[in-house]
N, CA, C and O of each residue as an XYZ file, in Angstrom:
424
protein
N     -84.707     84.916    -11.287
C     -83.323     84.571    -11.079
C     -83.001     83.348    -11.959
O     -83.864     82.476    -12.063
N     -81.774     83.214    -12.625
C     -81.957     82.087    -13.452
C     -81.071     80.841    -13.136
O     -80.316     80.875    -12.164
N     -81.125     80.082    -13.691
C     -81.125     78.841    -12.587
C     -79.330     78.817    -12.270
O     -78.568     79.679    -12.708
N     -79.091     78.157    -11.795
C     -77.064     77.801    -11.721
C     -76.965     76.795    -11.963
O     -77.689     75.892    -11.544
N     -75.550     76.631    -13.094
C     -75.152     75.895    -13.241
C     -74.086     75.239    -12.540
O     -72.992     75.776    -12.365
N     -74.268     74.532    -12.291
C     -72.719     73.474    -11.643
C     -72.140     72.697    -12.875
O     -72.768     71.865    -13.530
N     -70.643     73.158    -13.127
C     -69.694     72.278    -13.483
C     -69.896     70.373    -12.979
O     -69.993     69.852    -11.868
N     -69.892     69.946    -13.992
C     -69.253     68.410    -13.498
C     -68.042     67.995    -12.958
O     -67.147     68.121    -13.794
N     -67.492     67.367    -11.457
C     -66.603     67.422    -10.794
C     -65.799     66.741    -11.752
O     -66.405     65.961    -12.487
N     -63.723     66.942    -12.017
C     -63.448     67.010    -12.543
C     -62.268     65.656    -11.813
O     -61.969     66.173    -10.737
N     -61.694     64.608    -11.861
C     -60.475     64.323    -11.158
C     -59.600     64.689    -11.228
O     -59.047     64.552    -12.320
N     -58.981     65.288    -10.306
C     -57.142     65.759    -10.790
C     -56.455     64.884    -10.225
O     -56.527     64.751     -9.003
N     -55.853     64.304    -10.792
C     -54.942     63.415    -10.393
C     -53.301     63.712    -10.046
O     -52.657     63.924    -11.074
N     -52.415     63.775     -8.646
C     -51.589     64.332     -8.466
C     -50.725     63.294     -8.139
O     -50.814     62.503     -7.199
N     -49.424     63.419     -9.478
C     -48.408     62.649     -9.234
C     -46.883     63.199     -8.081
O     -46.257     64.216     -7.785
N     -46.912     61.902     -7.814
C     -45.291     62.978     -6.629
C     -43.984     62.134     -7.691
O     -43.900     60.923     -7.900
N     -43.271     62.999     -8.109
C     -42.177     62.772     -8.677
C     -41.299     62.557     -7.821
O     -40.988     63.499     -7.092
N     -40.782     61.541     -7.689
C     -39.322     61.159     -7.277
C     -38.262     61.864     -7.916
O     -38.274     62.199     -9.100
N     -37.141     62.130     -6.920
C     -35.517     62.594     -7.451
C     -35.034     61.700     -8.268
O     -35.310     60.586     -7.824
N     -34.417     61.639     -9.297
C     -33.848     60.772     -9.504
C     -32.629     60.386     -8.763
O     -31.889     61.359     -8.619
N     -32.198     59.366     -8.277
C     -31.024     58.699     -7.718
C     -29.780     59.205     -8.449
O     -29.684     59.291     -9.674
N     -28.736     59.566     -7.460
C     -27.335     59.611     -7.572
C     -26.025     58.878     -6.848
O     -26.018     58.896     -5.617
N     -25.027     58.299     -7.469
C     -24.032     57.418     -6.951
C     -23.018     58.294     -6.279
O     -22.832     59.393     -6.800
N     -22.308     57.974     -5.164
C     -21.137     58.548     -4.593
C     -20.601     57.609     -4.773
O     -21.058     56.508     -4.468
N     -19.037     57.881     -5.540
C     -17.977     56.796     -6.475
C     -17.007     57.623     -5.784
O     -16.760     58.820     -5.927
N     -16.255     56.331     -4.625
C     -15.044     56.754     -4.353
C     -14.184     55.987     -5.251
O     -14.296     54.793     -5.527
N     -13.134     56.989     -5.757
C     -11.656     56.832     -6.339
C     -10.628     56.619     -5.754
O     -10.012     57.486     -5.134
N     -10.167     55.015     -5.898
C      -8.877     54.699     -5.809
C      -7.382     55.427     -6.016
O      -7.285     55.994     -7.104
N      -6.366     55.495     -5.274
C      -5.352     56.241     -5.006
C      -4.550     54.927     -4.250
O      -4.944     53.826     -3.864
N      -2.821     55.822     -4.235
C      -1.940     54.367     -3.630
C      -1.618     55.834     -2.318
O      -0.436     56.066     -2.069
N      -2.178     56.276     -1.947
C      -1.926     57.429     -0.704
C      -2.962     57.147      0.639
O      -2.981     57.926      1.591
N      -3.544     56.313      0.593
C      -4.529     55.959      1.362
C      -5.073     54.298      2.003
O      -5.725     53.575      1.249
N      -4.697     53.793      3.548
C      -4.632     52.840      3.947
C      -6.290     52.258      3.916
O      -7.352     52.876      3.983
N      -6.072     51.198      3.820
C      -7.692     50.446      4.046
C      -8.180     51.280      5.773
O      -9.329     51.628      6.042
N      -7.301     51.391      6.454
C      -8.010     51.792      8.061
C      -8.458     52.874      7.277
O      -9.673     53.065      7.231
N      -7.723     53.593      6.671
C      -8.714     54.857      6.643
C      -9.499     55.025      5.767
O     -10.168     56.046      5.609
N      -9.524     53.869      4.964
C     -10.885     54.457      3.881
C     -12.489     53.555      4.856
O     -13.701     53.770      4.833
N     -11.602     52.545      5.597
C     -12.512     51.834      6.497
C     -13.479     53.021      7.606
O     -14.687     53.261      7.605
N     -12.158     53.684      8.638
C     -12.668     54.570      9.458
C     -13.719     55.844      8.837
O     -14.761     56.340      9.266
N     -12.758     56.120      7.444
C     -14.036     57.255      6.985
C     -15.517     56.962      6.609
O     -16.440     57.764      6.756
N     -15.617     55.704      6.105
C     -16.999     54.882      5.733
C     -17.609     55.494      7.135
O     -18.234     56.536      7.335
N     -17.129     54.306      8.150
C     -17.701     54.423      9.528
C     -18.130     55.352      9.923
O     -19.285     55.346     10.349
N     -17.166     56.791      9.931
C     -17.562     57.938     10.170
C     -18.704     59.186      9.838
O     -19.336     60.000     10.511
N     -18.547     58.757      8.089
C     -19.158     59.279      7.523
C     -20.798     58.335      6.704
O     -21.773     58.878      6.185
N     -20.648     57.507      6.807
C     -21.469     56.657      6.497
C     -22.420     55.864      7.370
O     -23.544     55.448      7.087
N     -21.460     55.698      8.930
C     -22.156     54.790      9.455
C     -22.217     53.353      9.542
O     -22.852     52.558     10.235
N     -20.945     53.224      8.180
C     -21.263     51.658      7.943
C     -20.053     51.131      8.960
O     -19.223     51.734      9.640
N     -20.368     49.614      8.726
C     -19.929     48.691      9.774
C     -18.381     48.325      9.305
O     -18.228     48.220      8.088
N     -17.275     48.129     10.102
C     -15.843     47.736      9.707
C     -16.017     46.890      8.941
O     -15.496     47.162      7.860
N     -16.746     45.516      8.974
C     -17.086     44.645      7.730
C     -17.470     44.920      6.581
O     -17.406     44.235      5.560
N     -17.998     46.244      6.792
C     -18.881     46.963      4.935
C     -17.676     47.333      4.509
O     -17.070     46.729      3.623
N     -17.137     48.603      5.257
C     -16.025     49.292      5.149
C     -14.824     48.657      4.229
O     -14.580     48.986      3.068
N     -14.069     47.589      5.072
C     -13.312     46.826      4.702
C     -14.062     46.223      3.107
O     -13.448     46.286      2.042
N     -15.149     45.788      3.211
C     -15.135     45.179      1.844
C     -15.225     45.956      0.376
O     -14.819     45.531     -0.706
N     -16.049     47.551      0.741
C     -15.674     48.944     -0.155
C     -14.738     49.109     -0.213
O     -14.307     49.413     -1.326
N     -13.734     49.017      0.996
C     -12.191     49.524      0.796
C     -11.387     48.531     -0.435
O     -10.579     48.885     -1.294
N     -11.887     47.337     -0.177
C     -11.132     46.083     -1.621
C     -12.042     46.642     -2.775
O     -11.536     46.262     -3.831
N     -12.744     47.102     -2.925
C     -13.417     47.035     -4.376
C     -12.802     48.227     -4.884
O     -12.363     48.227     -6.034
N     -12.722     49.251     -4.149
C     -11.861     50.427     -4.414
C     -10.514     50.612     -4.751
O     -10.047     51.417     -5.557
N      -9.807     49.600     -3.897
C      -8.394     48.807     -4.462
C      -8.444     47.970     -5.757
O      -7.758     48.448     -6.661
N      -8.850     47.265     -5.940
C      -8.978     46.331     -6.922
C      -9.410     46.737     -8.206
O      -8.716     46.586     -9.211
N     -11.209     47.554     -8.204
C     -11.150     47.966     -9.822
C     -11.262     49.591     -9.553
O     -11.908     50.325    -10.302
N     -10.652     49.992     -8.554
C     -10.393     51.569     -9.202
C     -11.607     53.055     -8.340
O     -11.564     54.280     -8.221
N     -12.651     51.787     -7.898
C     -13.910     52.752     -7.892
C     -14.816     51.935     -7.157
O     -14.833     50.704     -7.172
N     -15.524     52.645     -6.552
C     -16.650     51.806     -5.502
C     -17.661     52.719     -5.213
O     -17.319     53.821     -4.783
N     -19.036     52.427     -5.392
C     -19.883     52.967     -5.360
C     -19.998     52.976     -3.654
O     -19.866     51.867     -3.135
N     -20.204     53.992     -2.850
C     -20.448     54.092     -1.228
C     -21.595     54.664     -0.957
O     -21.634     55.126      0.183
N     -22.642     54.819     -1.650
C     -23.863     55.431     -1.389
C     -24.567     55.617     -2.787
O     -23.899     55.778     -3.808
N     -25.793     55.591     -2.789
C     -27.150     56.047     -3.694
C     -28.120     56.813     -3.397
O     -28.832     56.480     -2.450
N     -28.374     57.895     -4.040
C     -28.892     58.566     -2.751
C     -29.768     59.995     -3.824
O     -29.894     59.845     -5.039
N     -30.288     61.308     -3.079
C     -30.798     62.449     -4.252
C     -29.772     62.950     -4.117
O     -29.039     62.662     -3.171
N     -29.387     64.033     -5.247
C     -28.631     64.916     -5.539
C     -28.052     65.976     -4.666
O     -26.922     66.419     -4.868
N     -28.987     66.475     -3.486
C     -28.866     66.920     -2.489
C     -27.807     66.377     -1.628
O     -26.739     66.953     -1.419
N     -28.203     65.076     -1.066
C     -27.429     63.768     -0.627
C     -25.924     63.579     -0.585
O     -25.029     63.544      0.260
N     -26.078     63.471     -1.958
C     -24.649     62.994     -2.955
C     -23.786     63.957     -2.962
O     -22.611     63.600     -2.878
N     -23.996     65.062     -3.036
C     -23.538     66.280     -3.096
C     -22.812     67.113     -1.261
O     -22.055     68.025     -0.928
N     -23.336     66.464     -0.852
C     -22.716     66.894      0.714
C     -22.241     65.745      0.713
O     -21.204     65.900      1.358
N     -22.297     64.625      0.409
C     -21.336     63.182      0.930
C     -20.131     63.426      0.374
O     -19.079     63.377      1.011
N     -20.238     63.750     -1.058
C     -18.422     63.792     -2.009
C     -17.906     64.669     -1.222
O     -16.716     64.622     -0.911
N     -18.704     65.564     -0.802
C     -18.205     66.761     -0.353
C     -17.460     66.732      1.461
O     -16.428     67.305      1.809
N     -18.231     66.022      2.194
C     -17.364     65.351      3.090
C     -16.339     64.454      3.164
O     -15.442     64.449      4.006
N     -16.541     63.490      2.016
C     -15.462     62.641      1.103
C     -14.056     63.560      1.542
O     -13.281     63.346      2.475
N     -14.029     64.648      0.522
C     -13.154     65.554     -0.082
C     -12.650     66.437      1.127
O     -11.649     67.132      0.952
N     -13.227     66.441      2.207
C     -12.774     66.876      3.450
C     -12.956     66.408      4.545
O     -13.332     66.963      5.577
N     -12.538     64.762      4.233
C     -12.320     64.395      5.554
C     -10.614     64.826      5.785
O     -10.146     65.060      6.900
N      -9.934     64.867      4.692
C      -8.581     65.089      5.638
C      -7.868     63.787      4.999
O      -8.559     62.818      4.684
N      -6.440     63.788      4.812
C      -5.526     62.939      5.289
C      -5.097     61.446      5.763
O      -5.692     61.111      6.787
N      -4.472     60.771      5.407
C      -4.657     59.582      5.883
C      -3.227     60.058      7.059
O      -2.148     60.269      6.505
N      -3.277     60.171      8.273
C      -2.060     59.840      9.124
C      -1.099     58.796      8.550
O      -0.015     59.178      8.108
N      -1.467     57.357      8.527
C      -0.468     56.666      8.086
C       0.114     56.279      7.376
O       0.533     55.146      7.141
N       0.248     57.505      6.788
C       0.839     57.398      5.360
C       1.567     58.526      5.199
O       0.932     59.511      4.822
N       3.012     58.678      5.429
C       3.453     60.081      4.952
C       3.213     61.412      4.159
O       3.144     62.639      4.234
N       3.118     60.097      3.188
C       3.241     61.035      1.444
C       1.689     61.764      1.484
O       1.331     62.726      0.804
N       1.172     61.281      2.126
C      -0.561     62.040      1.754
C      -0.513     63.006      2.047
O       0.316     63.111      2.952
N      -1.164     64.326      1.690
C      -1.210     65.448      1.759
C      -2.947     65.528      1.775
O      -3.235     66.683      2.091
N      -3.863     64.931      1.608
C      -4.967     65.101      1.372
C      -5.807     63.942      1.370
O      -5.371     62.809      1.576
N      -7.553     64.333      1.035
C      -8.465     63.431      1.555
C      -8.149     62.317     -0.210
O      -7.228     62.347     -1.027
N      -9.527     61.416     -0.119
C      -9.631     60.729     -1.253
C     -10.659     61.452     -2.065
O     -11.396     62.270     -1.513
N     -10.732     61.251     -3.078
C     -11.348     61.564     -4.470
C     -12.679     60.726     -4.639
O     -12.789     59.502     -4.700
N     -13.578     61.614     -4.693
C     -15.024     60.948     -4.553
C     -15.874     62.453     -5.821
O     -15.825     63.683     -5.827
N     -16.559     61.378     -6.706
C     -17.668     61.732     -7.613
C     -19.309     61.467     -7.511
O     -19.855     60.811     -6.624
N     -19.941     62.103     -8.584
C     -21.398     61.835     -8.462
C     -21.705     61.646    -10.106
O     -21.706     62.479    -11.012
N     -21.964     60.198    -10.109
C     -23.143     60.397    -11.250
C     -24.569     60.042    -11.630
O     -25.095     59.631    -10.596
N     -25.331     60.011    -12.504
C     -26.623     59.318    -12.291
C     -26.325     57.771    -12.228
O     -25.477     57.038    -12.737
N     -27.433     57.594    -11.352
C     -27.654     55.862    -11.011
C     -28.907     56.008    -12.094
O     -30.041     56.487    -12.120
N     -27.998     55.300    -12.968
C     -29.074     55.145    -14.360
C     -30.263     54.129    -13.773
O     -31.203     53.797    -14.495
């Protein structure tokens, strides 16, 4: 019988790739009260009337506010609740939710 060989054990080394990160960028509009960009944070976010309120000024002021970082998965059901929460009540003229995007968090 002739003899066996054994291979020399080999390391495989196994990397776990991370998602890369994505931004949810809510868009500024004059159809929409601070309560409600406040209450939707809260609602949808979780965050505190103090966060809220202070996203709601950055969103007023330059246009755009980042409200989450998150995977693609993530980001992608958040705009998407964004986009259907609905209405601001106190505001006549609104007909609809606010305007929320995704791009890479470089």
């Amino acid at each position: 019988m002739p003899p066996t060989a054994t291979l020399p054990e080999t390391a495989t080394e196994q990397k776990t790739q991370r998602q890369p990160p994505y931004h949810v960028v809510l868009l500024n509009d004059d159809d929409h009260s601070y309560e409600y960009v406040i209450e939707m944070l809260k609602a949808l976010f979780g965050y505190p009337v103090e966060k809220g309120y202070q996203l709601a000024k950055i969103v007023d002021t330059k246009g755009r506010a980042i409200v989450c970082t998150t995977s693609l998965e993530r980001a992608e059901l958040k705009r998407d609740q964004i986009h259907a929460y609905g209405p601001d009540p106190r505001i006549p003229r609104c007909s609809g939710s606010m305007t929320a995007l995704i791009e890479p968090a470089e």
